[in-house]
N, C-alpha and C positions, 0 to 999 in steps of 0.2 A: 591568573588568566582571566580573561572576559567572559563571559557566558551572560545569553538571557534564562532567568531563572521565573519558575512558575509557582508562588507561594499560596495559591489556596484564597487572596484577599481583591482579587478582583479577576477578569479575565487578561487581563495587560500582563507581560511580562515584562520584568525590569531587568535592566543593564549591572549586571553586577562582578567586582573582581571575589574570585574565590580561589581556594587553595589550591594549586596541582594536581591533579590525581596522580596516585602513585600506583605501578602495576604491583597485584599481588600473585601469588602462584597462577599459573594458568594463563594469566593475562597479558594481553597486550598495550602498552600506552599507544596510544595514535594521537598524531598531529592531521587536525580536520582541513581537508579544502573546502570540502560541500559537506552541505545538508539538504534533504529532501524533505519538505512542508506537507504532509500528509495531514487529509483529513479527521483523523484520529488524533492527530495537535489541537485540532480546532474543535474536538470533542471533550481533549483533557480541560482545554483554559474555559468552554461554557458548563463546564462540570456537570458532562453528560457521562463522564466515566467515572466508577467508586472507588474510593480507596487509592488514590496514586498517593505516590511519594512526595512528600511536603517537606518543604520546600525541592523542585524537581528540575534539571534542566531536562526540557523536551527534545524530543527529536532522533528517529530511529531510520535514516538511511541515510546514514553516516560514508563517505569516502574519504579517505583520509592515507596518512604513510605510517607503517610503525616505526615509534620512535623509542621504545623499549622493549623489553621482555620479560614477564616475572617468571619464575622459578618452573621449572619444566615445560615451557612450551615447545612443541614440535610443528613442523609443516610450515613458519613464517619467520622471515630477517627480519632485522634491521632494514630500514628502506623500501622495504615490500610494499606496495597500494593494499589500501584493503578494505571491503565494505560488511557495516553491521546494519543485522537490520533489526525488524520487531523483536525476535523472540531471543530473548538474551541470555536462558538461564533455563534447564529442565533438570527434573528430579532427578532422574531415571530409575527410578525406582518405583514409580505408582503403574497402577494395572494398565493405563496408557502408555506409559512411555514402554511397558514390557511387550506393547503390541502395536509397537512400531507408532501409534498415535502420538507423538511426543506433545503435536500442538492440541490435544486436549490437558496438557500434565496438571494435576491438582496441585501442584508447586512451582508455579514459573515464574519466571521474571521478565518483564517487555521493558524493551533500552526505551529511554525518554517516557516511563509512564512510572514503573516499579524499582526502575536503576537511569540513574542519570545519564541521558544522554548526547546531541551532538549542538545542539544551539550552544556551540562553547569551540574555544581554542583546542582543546584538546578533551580526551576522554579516555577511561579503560574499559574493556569488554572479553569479556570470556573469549578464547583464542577458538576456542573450540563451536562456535556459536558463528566464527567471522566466515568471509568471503574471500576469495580472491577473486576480481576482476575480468571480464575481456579485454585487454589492451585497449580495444578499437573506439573504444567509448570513453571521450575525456570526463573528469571528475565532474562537471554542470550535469554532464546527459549518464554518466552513471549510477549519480544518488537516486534519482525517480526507480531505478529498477529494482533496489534495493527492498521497495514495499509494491509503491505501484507495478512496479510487473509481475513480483512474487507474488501478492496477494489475485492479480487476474491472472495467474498462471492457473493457480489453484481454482480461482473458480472456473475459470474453463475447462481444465479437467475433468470437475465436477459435473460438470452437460455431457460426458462422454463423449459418445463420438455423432451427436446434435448435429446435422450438417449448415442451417438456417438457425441461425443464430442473432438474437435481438439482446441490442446492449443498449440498458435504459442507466444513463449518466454520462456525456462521454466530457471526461474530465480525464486526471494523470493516470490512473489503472485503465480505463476504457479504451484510451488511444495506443498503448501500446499493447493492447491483449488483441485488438483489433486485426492489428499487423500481424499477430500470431496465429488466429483464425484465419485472416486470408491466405497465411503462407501455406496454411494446414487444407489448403482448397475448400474453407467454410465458405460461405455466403452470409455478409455482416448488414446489420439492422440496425441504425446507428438512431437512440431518442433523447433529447435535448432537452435542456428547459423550454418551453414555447415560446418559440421570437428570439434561441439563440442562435442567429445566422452563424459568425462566428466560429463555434463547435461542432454547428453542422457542415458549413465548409471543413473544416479540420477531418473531419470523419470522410467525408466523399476526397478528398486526397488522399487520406492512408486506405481507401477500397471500399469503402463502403458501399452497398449495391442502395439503397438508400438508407437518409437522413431526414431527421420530421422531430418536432414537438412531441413530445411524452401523452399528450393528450388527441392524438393522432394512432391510427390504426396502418400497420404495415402492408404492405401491397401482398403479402404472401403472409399463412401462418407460418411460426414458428416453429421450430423441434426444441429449442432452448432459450429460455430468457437469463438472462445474465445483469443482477440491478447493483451499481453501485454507487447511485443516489441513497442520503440516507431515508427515504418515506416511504412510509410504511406505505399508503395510500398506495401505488405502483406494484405491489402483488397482487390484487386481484385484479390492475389494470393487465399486468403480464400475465398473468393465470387465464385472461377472453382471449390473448394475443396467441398463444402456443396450440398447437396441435396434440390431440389427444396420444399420451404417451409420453408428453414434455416435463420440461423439468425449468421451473423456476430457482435462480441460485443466488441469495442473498449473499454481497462479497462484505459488505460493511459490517465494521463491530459494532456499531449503531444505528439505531435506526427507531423513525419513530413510531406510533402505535398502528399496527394494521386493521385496518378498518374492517367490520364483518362485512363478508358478501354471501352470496347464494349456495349452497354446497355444488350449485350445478357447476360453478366456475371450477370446481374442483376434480369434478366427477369426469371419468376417461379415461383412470390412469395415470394422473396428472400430477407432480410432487412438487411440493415446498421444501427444499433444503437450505442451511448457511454455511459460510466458510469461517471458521475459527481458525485463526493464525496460519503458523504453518511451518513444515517438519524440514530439516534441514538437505534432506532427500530431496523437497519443493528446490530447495536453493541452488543445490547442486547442477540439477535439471534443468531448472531454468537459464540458467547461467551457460550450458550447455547452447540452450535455445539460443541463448543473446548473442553467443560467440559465429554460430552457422549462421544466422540472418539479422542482416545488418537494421537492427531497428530504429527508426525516427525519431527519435524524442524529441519533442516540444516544450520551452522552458520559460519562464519568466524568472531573470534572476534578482536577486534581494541583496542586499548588503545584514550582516550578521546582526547589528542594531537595527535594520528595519526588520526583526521577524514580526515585529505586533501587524504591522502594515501589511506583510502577507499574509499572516492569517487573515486580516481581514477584510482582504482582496478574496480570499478563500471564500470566506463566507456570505459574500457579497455576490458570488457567480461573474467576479468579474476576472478569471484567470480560464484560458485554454491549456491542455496541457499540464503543465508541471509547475510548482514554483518550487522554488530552488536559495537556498542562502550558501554567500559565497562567502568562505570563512577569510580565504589569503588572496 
């Protein structure tokens, strides 16, 4: 089968035929329509992330059909839709997974970083780890939810219940968490690279009360800031922006060094937390979410051999929304 593989010897991925995967117990084989181009792709190939799987195929918001079954799976056919995402794999057994924290687990596996995943014709995933679908959303607009919504589902949760809510990045998580605070009667604070009309258009169509440059000051304080740029630089900028009481919420697994600032930007009350992956409870829930209100997704799609080209569209700030590789 074709897959683009990531081997460790530059950031390019090459076009390679490799073997079938075969389902083993548990698992499911799937035939891929889509893939979802997560920023965390474009962190494995600039080997900002340790230890991945060498030689790796990328890519963890997989939708695809099953096209097997290995040995005791329950809950999925033959021909079912199904989406995988980040977290592929928990112990269950370490004092996190005993306490419900599964996405801290001191033994995990992430599909496309620690187990191969969807930049490929086909792939196996733990059955138990998978999705099933809203209908309502074809395979292009339901890979993006697979990370980008899961992963800003969670960091919105993490604001509690923030009413004024400032979202510094708005890219594939930021736009459709967006739509989730506003349905949730949030009030959205939508911050851009500086000079990207573009994103900031995108943001004031899905609700945003406003949109501005990152280097710009919101017309109201905040109760929550929500960053899912990776720079560091932007916590102490969203740490002036929030109201004493707030909560800054790092969604990225990367991110670069945070710069010292004053204790006073800190002082009020004020918390720095992050979001580390995320529990399959996240998935269930969200998915919940996705199916009651019909969300927007925004796409820019890829052909499977152009994933290098998305990436680095990705990391160029030249992509709104989502990008997307279209397998069939």
């Amino acid at each position: 089968m074709r897959a683009m593989v990531f081997d460790g010897s530059s950031a390019l991925l090459r076009e390679q035929e490799v073997p079938d995967p075969k389902p083993g117990p548990g698992q499911l084989l799937i035939q891929i329509h889509a893939c979802g181009v997560c920023r965390t792709d474009l962190h494995l190939v600039d080997h900002e992330l340790e230890h991945p799987k060498q030689p790796v195929i990328p890519g963890h918001e997989i939708v695809g059909t099953v096209a097997g079954l290995g040995a005791g799976v329950t809950g999925f056919a033959v021909g079912d839709r199904v989406g995988v995402p980040w977290v592929g794999h928990t112990c269950g057994h370490c004092r996190y997974c005993l306490s419900a924290r599964e996405n801290l687990c001191d033994e995990p596996g992430f599909t496309g970083y620690t187990i191969d995943g969807g930049y490929a014709e086909r792939t196996v995933a733990d059955s138990q780890y998978c999705f099933h679908l809203p209908a309502q959303y074809p395979d292009i607009e339901a890979a993006p939810l697979l990370c980008a919504g899961l992963i800003g589902y969670r960091t919105l949760k993490m604001a509690g219940d923030a009413q004024r809510i400032g979202i510094y990045g708005f890219g594939a998580a930021a736009h459709i968490v967006a739509q989730v605070a506003r349905h949730q009667k949030r009030t959205v604070y939508a911050f851009t690279r500086p000079g990207d009309r573009a994103a900031q258009q995108l943001a004031l169509r899905l609700g945003a009360a406003w949109a501005g440059g990152s280097d710009e000051a919101p017309p109201a304080e905040l109760d929550a800031a929500l960053i899912f740029a990776p720079v560091g630089a932007l916590v102490p900028q969203a740490l002036r922006a929030v109201a004493k009481g707030g909560t800054v919420v790092c969604g990225g697994i990367h991110m670069s060094d945070i710069p010292s600032f004053p204790y006073a930007f800190l002082w009020g009350e004020r918390n720095v937390v992050s979001v580390a992956n995320l529990t399959r409870e996240d998935g269930l829930a969200f998915m919940q979410v996705a199916t009651g209100q019909r969300l927007e997704i925004d796409t820019t799609t890829y052909a499977l051999t152009d994933a290098n080209r998305a990436l680095s569209d990705l990391r160029d700030g030249k992509l709104t929304g989502a990008a997307v590789l279209v397998v069939r």
